[in-house]
C-alpha positions in Angstrom: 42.8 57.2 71.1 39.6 58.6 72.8 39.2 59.2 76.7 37.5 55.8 76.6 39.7 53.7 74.5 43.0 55.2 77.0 41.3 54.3 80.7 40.1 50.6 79.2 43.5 50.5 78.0 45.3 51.4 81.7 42.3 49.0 83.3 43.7 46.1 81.3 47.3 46.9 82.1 46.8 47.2 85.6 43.5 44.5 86.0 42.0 47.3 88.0 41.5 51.0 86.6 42.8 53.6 89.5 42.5 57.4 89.0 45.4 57.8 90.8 47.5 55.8 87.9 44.8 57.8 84.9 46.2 61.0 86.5 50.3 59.7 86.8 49.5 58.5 83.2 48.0 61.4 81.7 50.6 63.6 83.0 53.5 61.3 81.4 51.3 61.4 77.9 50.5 65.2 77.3 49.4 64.7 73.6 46.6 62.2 75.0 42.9 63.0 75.3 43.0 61.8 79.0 45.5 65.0 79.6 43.2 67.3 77.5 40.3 66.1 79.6 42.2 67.3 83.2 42.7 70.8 84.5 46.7 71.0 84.6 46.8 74.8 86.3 47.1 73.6 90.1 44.6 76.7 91.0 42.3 76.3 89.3 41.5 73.0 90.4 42.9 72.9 93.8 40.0 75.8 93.7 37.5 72.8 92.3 38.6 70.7 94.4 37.4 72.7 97.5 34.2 73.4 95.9 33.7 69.4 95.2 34.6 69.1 99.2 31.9 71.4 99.9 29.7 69.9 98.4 30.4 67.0 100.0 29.7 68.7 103.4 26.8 69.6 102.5 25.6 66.4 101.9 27.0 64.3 105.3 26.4 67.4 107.8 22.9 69.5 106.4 20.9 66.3 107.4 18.1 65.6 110.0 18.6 63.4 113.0 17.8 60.5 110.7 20.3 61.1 108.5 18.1 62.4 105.8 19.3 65.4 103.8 18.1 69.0 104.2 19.8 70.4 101.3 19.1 69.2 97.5 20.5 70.6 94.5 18.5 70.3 91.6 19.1 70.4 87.6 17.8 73.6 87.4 20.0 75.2 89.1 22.6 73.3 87.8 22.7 75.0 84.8 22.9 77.9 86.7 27.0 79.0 86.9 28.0 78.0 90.2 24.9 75.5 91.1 23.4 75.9 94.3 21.5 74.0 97.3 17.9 74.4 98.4 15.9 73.6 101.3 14.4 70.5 100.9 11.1 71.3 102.6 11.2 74.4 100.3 11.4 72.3 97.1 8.7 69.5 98.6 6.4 72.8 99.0 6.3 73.8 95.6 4.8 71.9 92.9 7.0 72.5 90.0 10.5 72.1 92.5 8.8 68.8 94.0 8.2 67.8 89.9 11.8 68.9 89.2 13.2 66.7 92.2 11.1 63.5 91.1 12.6 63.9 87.8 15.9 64.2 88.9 15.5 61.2 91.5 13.8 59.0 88.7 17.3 59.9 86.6 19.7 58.8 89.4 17.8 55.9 89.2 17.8 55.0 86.1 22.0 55.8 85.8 22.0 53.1 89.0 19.6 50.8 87.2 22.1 51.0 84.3 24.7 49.6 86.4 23.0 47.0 88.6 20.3 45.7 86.4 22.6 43.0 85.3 21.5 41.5 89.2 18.2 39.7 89.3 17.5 40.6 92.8 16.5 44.1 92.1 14.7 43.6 89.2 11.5 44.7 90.9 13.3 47.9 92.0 12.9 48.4 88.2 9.7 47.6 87.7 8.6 50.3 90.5 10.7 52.7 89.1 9.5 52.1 85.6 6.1 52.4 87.0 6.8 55.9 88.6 8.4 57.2 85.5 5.1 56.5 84.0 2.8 57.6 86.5 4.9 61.1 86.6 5.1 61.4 82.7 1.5 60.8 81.7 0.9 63.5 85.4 3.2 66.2 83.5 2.7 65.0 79.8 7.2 64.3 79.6 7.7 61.7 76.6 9.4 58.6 78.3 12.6 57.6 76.8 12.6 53.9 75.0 15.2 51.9 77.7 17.7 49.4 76.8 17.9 46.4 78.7 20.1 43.6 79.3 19.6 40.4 80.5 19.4 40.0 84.6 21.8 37.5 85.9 21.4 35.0 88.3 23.2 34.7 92.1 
C-alpha cells in the first residue's frame, strides 16, 4: 500500500484520521510505507522536533506590535541546508527578495485555494489572486501554471 492508500485506510477505520494513531500504527506495521516515511532514531528527531519548535517561535514572538511578522523565510533559502529567516524589511527592500516573497505568498495561496475553493464565499479571493498571479507573471515573464478547478459549493 502507498503512504496515501494506509492514512485513508486509518481515516476510515477511525472516521477521523489522527497522527497520533498514524504514528501508534506505523510503529505496529514496520514493513509499511507509513513507517518508512518516519524518522525511528529518537535523536534525530527529537533534534527535528526542536528545530520545527523554533521555527514556530519565530513565527508567534519576531512580530511587530500588530502582530505582523518580522522574520520570513523564503524558498531560496530553503533549498539552502538548514533554511534560514530574514528580515522582512530587508527582503521588501530588495527587488528580487520582494519578487521571491510574492511568489511564495501567491503559492501559499494557491495550496489554501486548493483546499477552500470548494466554498463559494471566497471565490473572489480567487479571482484577486488569479489576477495577481498574472499581473506578477507577465511583470517577471514566469509562465503561469494551467489550474484545476472544481466546482464552488453553496452555504
Amino acid at each position: 500500500m502507498t503512504i496515501r492508500e494506509e492514512l485513508l485506510d486509518l481515516q476510515k477505520r477511525h472516521k477521523i484520521l489522527k497522527p497520533e494513531t498514524a504514528v501508534e500504527w506505523a510503529r505496529a506495521h514496520p514493513q509499511s510505507a507509513l513507517h518508512s516515511s518516519l524518522e525511528w532514531d529518537d535523536s534525530a528527531a527529537a533534534n527535528e522536533f526542536r528545530i520545527w519548535q523554533v521555527r514556530r517561535l519565530i513565527a508567534i514572538h519576531i512580530v511587530s506590535e500588530t502582530g505582523v511578522r518580522q522574520m520570513v523565510s523564503l524558498t531560496i533559502d530553503r533549498t539552502k541546508v538548514g533554511g534560514g529567516y530574514r528580515a522582512l524589511d530587508d527582503v521588501l527592500a530588495s527587488g528580487t527578495m520582494r519578487d521571491v516573497l510574492l511568489a511564495d505568498a501567491l503559492a501559499e495561496l494557491e495550496r489554501t485555494r486548493s483546499k477552500y475553493e470548494s466554498l463559494v464565499e471566497l471565490a473572489s479571493v480567487w479571482t484577486e489572486v488569479r489576477r495577481v498571479k498574472i499581473k506578477q507573471a507577465k511583470r517577471t515573464g514566469a509562465k503561469l501554471r494551467q489550474e484545476r478547478s472544481r466546482p464552488a459549493m453553496q452555504a
